[in-house]
C-alpha positions, 0 to 999 in steps of 0.5 A, spaced: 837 067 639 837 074 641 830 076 644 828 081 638 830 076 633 824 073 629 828 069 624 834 066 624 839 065 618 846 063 616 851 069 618 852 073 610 860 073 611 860 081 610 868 080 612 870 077 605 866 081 601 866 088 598 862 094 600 858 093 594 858 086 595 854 087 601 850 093 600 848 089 594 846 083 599 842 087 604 839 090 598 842 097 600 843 103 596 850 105 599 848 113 597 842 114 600 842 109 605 835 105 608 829 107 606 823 108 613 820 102 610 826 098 609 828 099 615 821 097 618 821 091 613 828 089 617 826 090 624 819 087 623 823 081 620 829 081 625 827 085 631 832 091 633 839 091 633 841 090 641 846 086 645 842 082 650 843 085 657 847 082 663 843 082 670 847 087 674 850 086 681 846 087 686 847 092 692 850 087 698 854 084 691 859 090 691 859 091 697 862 084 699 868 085 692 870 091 696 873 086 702 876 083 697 881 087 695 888 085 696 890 091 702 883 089 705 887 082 705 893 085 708 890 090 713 886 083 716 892 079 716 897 085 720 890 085 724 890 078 726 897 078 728 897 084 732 889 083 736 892 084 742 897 090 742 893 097 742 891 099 736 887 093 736 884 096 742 883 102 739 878 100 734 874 096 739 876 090 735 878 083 739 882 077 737 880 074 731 875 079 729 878 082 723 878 089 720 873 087 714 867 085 720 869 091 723 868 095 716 862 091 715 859 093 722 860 099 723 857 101 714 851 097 716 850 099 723 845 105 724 848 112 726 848 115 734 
């Protein structure tokens, strides 16, 4: 049950009725809308119209999904075959130390 939710009751199947049907149902007149007291009257009885909120990602979440992107894959398994060769060295990186550790490190370690 949603959290602004006061009553529950079987879903009114608007889809298979007309726009009269259904104003009609809900005791609405479809040329001047809700009253303020009907509306009060609705929200009172069945609480606000809103989608429950998903929790969102924590900061280290969306750090972590950016390691697994398929270049970032591509880019530690080139690495890895070629740990001893130059380049490697270029970057301070040592065997088996992959390109995602060394991004990692150089994003959480402070500045010179």
């Amino acid at each position: 049950m949603a959290e602004g939710r006061k009553e529950e009751e079987a879903p009114y199947p608007a889809w298979t009725a007309t726009v009269e049907e259904v104003a009609q149902h809900h005791g609405v007149d479809t040329s001047t809308g809700l009253t303020q007291a009907q509306i009060d009257s609705k929200r009172a009885r069945f609480g606000y119209n809103e989608l429950e909120k998903e929790p969102g990602k924590s900061l280290f979440a969306l750090v972590l999904e950016q390691f697994d992107d398929m270049l970032v894959k591509v880019i530690n398994h080139r690495q890895s075959q070629q740990c001893a060769t130059s380049a490697s060295r270029q970057y301070n990186l040592t065997c088996g130390q992959s390109v995602s550790t060394y991004m990692a490190n150089s994003l959480l370690s402070p500045q010179h």
